[in-house]
C-alpha positions in Angstrom: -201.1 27.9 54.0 -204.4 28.0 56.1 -205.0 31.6 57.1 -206.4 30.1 60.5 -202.9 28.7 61.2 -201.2 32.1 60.0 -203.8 33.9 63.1 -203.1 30.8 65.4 -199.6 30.9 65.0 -199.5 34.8 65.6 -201.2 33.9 68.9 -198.9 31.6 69.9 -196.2 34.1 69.8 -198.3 37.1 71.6 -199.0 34.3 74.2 -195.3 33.1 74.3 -194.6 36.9 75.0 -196.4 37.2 77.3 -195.3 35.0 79.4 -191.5 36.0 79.1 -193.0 39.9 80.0 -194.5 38.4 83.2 -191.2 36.6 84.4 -189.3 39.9 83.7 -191.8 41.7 85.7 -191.6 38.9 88.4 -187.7 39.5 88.3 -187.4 43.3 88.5 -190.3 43.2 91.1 -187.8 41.3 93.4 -184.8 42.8 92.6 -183.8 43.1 96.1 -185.8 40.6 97.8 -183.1 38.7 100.1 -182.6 35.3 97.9 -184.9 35.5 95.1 -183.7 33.5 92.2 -184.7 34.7 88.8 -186.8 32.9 87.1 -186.8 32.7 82.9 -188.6 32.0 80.0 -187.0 29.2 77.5 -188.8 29.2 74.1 -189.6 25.7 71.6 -191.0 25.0 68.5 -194.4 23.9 67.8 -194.7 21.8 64.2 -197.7 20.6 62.8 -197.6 18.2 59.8 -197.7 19.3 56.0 -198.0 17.9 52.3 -199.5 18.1 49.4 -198.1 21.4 48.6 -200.2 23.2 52.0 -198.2 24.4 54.9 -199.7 24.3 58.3 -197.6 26.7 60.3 -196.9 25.6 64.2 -195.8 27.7 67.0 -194.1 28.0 70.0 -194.7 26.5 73.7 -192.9 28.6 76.6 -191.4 26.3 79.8 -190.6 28.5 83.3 -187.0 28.3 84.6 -185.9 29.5 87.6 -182.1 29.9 88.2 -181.9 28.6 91.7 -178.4 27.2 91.8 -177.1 30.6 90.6 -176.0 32.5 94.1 -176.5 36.4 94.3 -174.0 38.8 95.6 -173.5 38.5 99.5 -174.0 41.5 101.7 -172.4 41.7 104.9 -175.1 43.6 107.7 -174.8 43.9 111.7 -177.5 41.6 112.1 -175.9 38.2 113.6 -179.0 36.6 112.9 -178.4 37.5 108.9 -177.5 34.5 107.6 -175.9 33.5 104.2 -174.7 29.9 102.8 -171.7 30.4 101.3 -171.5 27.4 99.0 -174.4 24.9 97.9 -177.2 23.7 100.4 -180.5 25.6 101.5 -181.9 26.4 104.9 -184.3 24.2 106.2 -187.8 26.2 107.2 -191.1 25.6 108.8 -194.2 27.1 107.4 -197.2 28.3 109.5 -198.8 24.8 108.0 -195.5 22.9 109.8 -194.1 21.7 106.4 -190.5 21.8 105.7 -189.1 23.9 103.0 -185.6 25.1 101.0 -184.9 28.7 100.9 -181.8 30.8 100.7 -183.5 33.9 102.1 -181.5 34.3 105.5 -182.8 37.6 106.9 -183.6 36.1 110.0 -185.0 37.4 113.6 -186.7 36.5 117.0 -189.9 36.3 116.9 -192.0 37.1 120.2 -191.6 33.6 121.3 -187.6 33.5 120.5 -188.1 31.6 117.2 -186.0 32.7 114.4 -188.0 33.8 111.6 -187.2 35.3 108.3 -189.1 38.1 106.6 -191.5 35.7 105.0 -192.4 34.0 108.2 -190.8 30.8 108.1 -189.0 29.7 111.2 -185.4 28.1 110.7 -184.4 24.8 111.7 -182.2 23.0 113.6 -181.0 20.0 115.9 -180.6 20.3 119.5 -177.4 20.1 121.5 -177.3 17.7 123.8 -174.6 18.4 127.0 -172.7 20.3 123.8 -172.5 16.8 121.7 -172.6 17.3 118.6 -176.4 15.9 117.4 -176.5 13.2 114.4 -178.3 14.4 111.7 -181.1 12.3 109.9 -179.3 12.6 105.8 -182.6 11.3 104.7 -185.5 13.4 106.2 -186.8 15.8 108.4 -186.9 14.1 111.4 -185.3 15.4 115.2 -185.7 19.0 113.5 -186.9 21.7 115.8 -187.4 25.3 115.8 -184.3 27.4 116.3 -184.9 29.5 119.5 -182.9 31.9 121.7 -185.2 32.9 124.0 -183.8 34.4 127.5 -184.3 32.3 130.2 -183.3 34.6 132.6 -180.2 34.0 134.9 -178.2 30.8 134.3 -175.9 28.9 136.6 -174.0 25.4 135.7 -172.4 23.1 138.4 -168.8 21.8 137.5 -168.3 18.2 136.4 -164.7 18.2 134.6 -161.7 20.2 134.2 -158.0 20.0 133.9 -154.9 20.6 136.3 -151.2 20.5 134.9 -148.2 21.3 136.9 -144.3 20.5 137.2 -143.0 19.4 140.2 -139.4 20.2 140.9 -137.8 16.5 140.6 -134.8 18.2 143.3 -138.0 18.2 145.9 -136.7 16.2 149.3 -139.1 13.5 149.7 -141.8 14.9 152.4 -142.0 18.7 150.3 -145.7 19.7 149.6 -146.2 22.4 146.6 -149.3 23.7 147.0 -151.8 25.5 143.6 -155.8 26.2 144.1 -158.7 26.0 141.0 -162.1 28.1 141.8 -165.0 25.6 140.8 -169.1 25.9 140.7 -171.9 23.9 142.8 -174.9 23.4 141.2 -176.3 26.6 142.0 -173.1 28.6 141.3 -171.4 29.2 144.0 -168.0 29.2 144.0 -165.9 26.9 146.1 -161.9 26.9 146.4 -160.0 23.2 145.9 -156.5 22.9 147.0 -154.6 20.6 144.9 -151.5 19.4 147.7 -148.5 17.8 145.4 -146.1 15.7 147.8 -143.2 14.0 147.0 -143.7 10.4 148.4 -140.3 9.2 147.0 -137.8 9.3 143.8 -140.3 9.8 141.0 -142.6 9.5 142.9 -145.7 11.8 144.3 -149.4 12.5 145.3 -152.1 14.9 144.9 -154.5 15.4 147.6 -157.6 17.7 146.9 -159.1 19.0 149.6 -162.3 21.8 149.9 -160.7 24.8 151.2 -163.8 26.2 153.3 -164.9 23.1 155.4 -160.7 21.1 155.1 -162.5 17.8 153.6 -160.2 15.7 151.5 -162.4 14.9 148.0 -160.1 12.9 146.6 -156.5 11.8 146.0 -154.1 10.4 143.0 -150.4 9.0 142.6 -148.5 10.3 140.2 -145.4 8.4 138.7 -142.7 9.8 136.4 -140.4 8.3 134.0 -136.7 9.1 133.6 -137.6 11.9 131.4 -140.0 13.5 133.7 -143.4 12.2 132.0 -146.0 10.9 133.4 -146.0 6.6 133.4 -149.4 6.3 132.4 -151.4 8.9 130.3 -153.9 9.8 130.4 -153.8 10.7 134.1 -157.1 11.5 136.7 -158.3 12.1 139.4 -161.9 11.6 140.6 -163.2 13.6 143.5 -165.9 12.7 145.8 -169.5 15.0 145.6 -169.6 17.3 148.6 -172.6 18.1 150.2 -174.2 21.7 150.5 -172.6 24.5 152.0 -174.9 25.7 155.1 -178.3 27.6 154.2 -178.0 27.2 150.1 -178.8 23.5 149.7 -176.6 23.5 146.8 -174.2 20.2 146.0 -171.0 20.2 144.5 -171.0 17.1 142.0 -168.1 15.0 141.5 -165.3 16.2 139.6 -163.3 14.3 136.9 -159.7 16.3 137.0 -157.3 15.5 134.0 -154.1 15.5 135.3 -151.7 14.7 132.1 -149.9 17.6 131.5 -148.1 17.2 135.0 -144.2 16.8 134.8 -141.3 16.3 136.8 -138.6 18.4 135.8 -135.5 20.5 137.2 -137.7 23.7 137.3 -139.3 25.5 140.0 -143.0 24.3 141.1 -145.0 25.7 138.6 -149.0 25.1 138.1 -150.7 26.3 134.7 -154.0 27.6 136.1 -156.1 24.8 135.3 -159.4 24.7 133.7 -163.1 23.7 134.9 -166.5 23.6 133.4 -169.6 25.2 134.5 -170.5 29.2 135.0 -171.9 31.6 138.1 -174.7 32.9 137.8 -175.1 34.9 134.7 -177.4 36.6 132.4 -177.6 36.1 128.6 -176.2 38.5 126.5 -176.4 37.8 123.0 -176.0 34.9 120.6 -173.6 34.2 117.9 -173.6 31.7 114.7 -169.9 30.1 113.5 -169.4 29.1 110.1 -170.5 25.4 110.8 -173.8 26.5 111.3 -173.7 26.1 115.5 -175.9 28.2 117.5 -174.1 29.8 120.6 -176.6 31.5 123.5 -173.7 34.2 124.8 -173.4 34.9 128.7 -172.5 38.4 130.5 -169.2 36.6 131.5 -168.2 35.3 127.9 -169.0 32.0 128.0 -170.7 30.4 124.8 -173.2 28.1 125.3 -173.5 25.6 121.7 -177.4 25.3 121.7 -178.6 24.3 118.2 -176.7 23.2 115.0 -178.1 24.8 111.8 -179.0 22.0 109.4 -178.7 22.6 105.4 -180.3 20.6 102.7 -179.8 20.2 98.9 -180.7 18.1 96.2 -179.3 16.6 92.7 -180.5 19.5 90.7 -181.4 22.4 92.6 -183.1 24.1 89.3 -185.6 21.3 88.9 -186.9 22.4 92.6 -190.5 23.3 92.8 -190.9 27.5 93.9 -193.4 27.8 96.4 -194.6 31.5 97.6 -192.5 33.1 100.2 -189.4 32.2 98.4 -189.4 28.5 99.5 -189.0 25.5 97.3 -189.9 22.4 97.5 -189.3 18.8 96.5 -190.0 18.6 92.9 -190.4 15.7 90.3 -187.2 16.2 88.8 -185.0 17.5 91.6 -183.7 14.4 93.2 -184.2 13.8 97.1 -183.5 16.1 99.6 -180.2 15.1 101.3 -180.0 17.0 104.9 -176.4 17.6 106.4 -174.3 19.9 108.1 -172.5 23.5 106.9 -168.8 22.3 106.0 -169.3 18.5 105.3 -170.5 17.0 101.9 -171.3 19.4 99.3 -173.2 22.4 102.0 -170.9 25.3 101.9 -170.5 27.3 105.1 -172.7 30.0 107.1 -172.0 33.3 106.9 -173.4 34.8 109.9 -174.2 38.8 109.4 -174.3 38.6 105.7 -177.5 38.0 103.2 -177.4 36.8 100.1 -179.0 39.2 97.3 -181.4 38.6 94.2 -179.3 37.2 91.7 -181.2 39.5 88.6 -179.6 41.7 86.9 -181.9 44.6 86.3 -180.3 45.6 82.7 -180.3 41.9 81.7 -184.3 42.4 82.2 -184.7 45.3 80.5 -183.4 44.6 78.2 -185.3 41.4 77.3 -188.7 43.9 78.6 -187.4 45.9 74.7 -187.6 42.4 73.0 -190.4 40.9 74.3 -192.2 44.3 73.5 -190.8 44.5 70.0 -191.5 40.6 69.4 -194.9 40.9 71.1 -195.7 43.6 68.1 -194.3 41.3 65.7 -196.8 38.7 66.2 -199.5 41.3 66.4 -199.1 42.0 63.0 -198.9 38.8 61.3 -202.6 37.8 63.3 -203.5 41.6 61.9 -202.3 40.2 58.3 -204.2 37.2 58.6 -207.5 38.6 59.9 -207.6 41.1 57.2 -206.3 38.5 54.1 -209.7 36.3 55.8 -211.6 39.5 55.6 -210.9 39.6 52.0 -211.8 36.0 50.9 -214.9 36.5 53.2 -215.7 39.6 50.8 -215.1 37.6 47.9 -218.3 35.3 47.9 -220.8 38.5 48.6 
């Protein structure tokens, strides 16, 4: 056996080691950093070829694992802006460079310009809403990503464009009766404005709705309604369109046109009886918050209560999450052997679902560490000794030729 190989080998393992001490301190140093994954040393064996009655030892190579598709424990804070994946996936990020990255570190918050931004400084990503449709995500890239921002914009006001009116009309109504039931909808600037809806019964299952503007009498639109024998409408769905209205004196605001679902009317032996009806847009009226659902869509909160769906959350994930390349700031990366990055939604496909206030922990277990810390030490010693042995047997065949 060659007393170079015996020192070379004991090398090896100092330097294998080593590098397992480094990821334990690695580990324990982010021990409750929001997300870390904890990385690992796997060991394998080094053989060099022998014969002729000489051993040449080998030794051992050391590889870096990081266990990113382990979760950590979930903590639940007050922060609605603390966000957690419950499930598989990865936020999406933007660096300072504008590159996209994975991360599961959620500890998110506004920014001075509204962007949300986690403690490493990486700004989440989303897709717009677009008049609250849902947006369609790109599976296979980054693109229609922006920045996830909930900047104020001050006081808010949205015109009315669609709503909903249901009623029963008493079918023992003589023809001629008029029942009479209001809705409160918004101009373009807020305002409110009062529409009458007037049911009359024209004849046997028979009637029509006249809406008219309360404040200047204007009709804006009307609609016959026919029932069946059991007091349903004859064709469903039912609306009615009204006509725009111009502005009320000194505001210059417009009331658009209104698309009214009538379908839940009926024609029953009850008394006349509306069910308040519903209408789109808001008055006037600061923001007051924001809140995140489970799917990942960003609501901008109003004094009133009225959620506003401005951005949906996008998650990405890959074929092998492990084989993702760690990048500083507790972001990964696309890496050679990870599979491509497939972008989606929370609660579709194999992305698991926001937890808004929550944070997901390191997922190291300090005992676990030191505990390998002993035997790294220990083995570290180990193979201190056998390069000690070997230097000092080549010390004495050195001494033998003086």
């Amino acid at each position: 056996m060659s007393l170079y190989g015996t020192m070379r080998t004991g090398v090896s393992g100092m330097n294998a080691q080593s590098n397992r001490l480094s990821t334990v301190a690695e580990n324990i140093a982010n021990a409750n950093t929001t997300g870390y994954k904890r990385a690992s040393t796997e060991f394998s064996s080094m053989i060099l070829p022998s014969g002729n009655g000489a051993y040449n030892s080998g030794g051992v190579q050391t590889e870096v694992r990081y266990s990113i598709s382990q979760p950590g424990a979930t903590t639940f804070t007050t922060s609605a802006s603390d966000l957690a994946i419950d499930g598989g996936g990865f936020f999406i990020v933007e660096g300072a460079n504008g590159q996209e990255y994975l991360t599961r570190a959620g500890s998110f918050v506004p920014d001075s310009e509204g962007n949300l931004v986690n403690a490493a400084g990486f700004t989440l990503m989303g897709y717009e809403y677009e008049a609250g449709v849902d947006p369609t995500v790109v599976v296979n890239g980054f693109d229609g990503l922006t920045r996830v921002n909930l900047a104020s914009k001050g006081l808010i006001a949205a015109g009315s464009t669609t709503g909903s009116m249901g009623a029963n009309l008493p079918s023992g109504a003589a023809v001629g009766d008029i029942s009479t039931t209001s809705l409160v909808v918004y101009d373009s600037q807020g305002n409110t404005r009062i529409l009458d809806f007037n049911y009359e019964k024209t004849a046997a299952n028979a009637w029509s709705v006249e809406v008219v503007d309360r404040t200047s009498s204007t009709v804006l639109g009307t609609q016959t309604l026919n029932f069946n024998a059991d007091g349903s409408l004859t064709a469903t769905p039912a609306t009615l369109t009204t006509s725009a209205m111009a502005s009320l004196p000194g505001t210059g605001a417009n009331l658009s046109a209104l698309t009214i679902d009538l379908t839940k009317t009926t024609q029953l032996g009850y008394a006349f009886n509306a069910d308040g009806g519903s209408i789109d847009g808001n008055a006037p009226s600061k923001v007051a918050g924001y809140q995140i659902d489970s799917d990942g869509i960003v609501y901008v909160k109003y004094e009133n209560g009225k959620l506003d769906p401005r951005y949906r959350i996008a998650l990405a994930n890959v074929q092998s999450p492990d084989k993702l390349k760690p990048e500083s700031g507790n972001v990964y990366s696309q890496g050679v052997d990870s599979g491509v990055i497939i972008t989606g939604f929370a609660g579709s496909g194999d992305f698991g679902e926001i937890l808004s206030g929550a944070l997901e922990s390191s997922n190291v277990d300090i005992a676990e560490e030191l505990t390998a810390m002993i035997e790294s030490q220990r083995n570290y010693t180990a193979n201190s000794k056998v390069f000690q042995t070997g230097s000092e047997l080549l010390e004495v065949l050195v001494n033998l030729k003086r």
